[in-house]
C-alpha positions in Angstrom: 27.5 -5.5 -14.4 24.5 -5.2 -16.6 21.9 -7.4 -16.4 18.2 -7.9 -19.0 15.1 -7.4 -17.4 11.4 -8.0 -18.6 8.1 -6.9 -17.3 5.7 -9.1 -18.4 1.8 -8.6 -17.7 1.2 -12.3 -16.4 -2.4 -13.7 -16.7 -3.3 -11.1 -18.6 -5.3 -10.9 -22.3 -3.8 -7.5 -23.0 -0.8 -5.3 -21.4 -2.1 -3.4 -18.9 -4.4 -6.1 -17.0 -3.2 -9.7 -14.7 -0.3 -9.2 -13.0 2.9 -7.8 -13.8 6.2 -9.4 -13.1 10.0 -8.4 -13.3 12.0 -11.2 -14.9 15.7 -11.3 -14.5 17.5 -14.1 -16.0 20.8 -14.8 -14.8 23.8 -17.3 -15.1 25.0 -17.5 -11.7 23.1 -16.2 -8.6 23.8 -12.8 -7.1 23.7 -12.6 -3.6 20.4 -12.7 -1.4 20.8 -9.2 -0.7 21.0 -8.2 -3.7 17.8 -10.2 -5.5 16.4 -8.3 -2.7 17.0 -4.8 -3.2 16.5 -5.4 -7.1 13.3 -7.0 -5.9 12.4 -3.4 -3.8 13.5 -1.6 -6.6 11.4 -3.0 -8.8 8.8 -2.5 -6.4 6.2 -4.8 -8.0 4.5 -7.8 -6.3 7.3 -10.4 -7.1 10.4 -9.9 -9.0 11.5 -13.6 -10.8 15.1 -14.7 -11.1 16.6 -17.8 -12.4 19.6 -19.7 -13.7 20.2 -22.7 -16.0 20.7 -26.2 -14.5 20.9 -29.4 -15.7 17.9 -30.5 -17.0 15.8 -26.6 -16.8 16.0 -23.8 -14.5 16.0 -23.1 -11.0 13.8 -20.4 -9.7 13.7 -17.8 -7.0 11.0 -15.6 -6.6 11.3 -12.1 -4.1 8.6 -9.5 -3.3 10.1 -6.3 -2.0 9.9 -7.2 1.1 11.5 -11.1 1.3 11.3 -14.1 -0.7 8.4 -16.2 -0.8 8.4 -20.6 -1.4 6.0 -20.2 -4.5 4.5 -18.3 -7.3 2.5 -18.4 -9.9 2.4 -15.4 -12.0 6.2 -14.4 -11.8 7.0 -18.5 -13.1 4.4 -17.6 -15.9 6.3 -14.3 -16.8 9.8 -16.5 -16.5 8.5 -19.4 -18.9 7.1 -16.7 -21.3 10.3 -14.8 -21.3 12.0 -17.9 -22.0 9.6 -19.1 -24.6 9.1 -15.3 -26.3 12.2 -13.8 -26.3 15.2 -16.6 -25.3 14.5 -18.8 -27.9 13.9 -21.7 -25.5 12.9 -24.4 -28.0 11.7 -27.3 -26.1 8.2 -27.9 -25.3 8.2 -28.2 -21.1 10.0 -26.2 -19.1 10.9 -28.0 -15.9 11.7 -25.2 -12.9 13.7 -26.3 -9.6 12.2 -24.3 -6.3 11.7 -24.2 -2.6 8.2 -25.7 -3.3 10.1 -28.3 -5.8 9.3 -29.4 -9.1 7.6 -27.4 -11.5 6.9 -27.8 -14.9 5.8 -25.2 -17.7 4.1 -25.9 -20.9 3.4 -23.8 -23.8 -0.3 -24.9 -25.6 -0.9 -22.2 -28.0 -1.3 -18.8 -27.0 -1.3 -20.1 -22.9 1.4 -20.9 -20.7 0.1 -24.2 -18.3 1.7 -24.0 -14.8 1.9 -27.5 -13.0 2.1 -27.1 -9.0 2.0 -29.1 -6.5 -2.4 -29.3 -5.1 -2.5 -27.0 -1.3 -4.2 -29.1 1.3 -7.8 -27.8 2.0 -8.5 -28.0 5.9 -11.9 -26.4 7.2 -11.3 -24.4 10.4 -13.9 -23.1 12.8 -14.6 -19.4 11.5 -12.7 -17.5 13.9 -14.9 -15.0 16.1 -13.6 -11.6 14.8 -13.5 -12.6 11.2 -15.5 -9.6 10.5 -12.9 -7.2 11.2 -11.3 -9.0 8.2 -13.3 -7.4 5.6 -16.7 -6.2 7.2 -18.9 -9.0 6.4 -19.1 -12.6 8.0 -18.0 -15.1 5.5 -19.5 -18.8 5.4 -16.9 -20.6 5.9 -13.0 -20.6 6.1 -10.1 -23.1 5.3 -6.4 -22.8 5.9 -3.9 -24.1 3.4 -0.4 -24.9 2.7 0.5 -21.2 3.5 -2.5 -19.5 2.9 -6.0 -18.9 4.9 -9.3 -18.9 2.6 -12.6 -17.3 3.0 -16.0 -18.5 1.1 -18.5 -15.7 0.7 -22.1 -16.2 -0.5 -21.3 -14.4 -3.7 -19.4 -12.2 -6.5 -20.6 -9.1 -5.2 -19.7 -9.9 -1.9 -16.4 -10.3 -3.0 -16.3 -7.1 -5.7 -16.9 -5.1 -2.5 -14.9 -6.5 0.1 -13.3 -3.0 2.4 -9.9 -5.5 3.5 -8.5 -4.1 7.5 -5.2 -4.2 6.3 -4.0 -3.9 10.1 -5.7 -6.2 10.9 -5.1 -8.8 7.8 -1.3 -8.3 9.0 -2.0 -9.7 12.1 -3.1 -13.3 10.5 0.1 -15.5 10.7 -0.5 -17.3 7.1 1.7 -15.9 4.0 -1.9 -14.3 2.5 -5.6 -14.3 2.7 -7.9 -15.5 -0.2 -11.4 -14.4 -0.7 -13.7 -16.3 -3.3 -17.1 -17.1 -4.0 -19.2 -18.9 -7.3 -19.8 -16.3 -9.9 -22.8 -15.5 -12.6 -19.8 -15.2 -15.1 -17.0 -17.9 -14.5 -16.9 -21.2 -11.9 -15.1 -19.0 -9.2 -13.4 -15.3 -8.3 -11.4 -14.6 -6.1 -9.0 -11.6 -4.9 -5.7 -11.9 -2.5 -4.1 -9.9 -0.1 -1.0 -10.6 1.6 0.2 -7.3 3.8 2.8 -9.4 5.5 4.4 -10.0 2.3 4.1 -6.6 1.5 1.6 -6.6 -1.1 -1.7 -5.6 0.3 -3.4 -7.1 -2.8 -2.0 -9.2 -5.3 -3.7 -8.0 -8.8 -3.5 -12.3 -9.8 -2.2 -15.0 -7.8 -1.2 -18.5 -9.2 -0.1 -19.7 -6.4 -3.3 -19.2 -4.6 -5.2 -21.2 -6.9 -3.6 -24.6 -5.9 -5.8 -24.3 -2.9 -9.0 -22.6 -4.6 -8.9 -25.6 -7.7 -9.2 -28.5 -5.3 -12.3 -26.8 -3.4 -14.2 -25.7 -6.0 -13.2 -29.1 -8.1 -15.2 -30.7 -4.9 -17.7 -27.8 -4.5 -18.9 -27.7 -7.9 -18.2 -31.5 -9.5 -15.6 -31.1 -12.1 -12.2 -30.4 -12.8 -11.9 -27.9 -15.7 -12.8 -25.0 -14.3 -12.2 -20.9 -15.7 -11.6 -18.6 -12.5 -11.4 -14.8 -12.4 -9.1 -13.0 -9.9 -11.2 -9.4 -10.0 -8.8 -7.2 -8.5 -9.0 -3.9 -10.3 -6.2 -5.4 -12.9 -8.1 -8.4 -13.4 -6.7 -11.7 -14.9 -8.4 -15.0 -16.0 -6.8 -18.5 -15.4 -7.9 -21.7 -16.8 -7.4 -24.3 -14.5 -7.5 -28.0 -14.3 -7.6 -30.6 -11.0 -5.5 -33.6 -11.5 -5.3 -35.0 -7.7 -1.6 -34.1 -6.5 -1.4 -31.4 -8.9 -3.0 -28.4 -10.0 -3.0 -27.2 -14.0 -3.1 -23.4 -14.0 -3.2 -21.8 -17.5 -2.8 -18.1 -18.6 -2.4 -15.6 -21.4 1.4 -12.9 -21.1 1.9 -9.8 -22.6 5.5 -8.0 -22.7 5.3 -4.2 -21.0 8.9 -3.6 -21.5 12.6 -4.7 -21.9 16.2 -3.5 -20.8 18.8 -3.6 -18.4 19.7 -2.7 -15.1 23.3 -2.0 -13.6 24.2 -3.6 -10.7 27.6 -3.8 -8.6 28.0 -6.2 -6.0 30.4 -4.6 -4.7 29.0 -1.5 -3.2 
């Protein structure tokens, strides 16, 4: 069975930089083993797959090593696949997933992911958070799925040195970093080891817990972030209470097929 696949540079203003996703589009699902070992294969952070339903898509999304309730960049790649090269016509995309609802929207040269807001809960620093990355952060806040450190500023976070060991041993899906920067409202970088993606080049989904705290940090809720791993992507993001706007540029890397046969 042959199957089209798309790498597309997600978040990204030029191929080469955000974060690049495998797209498979499919009419019926293969098995969860399979996704899998395409997803392995593939061997980038997520590898998207998703099949028509009434009324839009439904979406599954698989880093090599299992598959995850949400992400940004890979639904990104999917919508711009759709939009760029499956002639998908209508305006909004609407996506069924394990973290629901979410809807797509094409505004000129972005793609506009709406998600569902993270909660933002402030936690007691815990004592060894400098094994984390070396320095003491200010302050930390635990999410939907993810655990977030504040550091006093850009450089802080442009010279993090991450304990991967040790960031493995922190039972939340991934860790964010972030801090105000000279340059945009916020940066950030993302590592999840126990996903098995030490760090994640540009992360959507992270961003529906850095919008709401830095929409309450800094007063407003049109904000332009920076991820600045050494890929780099910008998002333009928007606060609107229960849900989060992100919005990104996507560049195709490549098209083609794979073979696959279930029954191996």
């Amino acid at each position: 069975m042959k199957l089209p696949i798309y790498q597309i540079d997600a978040f990204a203003e030029k191929v080469f930089t955000g974060n690049p996703a495998a797209v498979v589009p499919l009419q019926n699902w293969l098995s969860d083993e399979t996704m899998q070992n395409i997803a392995l294969e593939n061997n980038l952070s997520e590898t998207a797959f998703f099949i028509p339903v009434e009324n839009g898509f439904h979406i599954r999304w698989f880093t090599p090593a299992t598959e995850v309730n949400l992400c940004g960049h890979a639904t990104l790649a999917s919508a711009y696949v759709l939009f760029h090269h499956l002639n998908y016509q209508k305006k909004e995309i609407r996506f069924q997933s394990k973290s629901g609802l979410l809807k797509v929207e094409k505004e000129g040269e972005l793609i506009v992911l709406d998600f569902p807001t993270s909660e933002v809960n402030e936690i007691k620093l815990p004592d060894n958070s400098k094994r984390a990355f070396g320095i003491i952060p200010q302050k930390c806040f635990k999410g939907r799925e993810d655990l977030m450190f504040v550091f006093r500023n850009q450089i802080e976070i442009e010279t993090l040195q991450p304990n991967f060991s040790f960031l493995k041993t922190i039972e939340m899906r991934g860790i964010i970093a972030t801090a105000t920067s000279p340059d945009y409202d916020f940066v950030s970088r993302f590592f999840a080891p126990r996903e098995g993606i030490d760090e994640d080049p540009v992360t959507g989904s992270a961003h529906t817990m850095l919008i709401p705290y830095w929409t309450e940090k800094l007063g407003k809720n049109i904000l332009v972030a920076k991820q600045i791993s050494k890929r780099g992507g910008i998002l333009y993001c928007k606060y609107a209470g229960e849900r989060v706007e992100i919005g990104g540029r996507a560049q195709t890397f490549m098209t083609g097929e794979i073979i696959v046969d279930e029954t191996r």
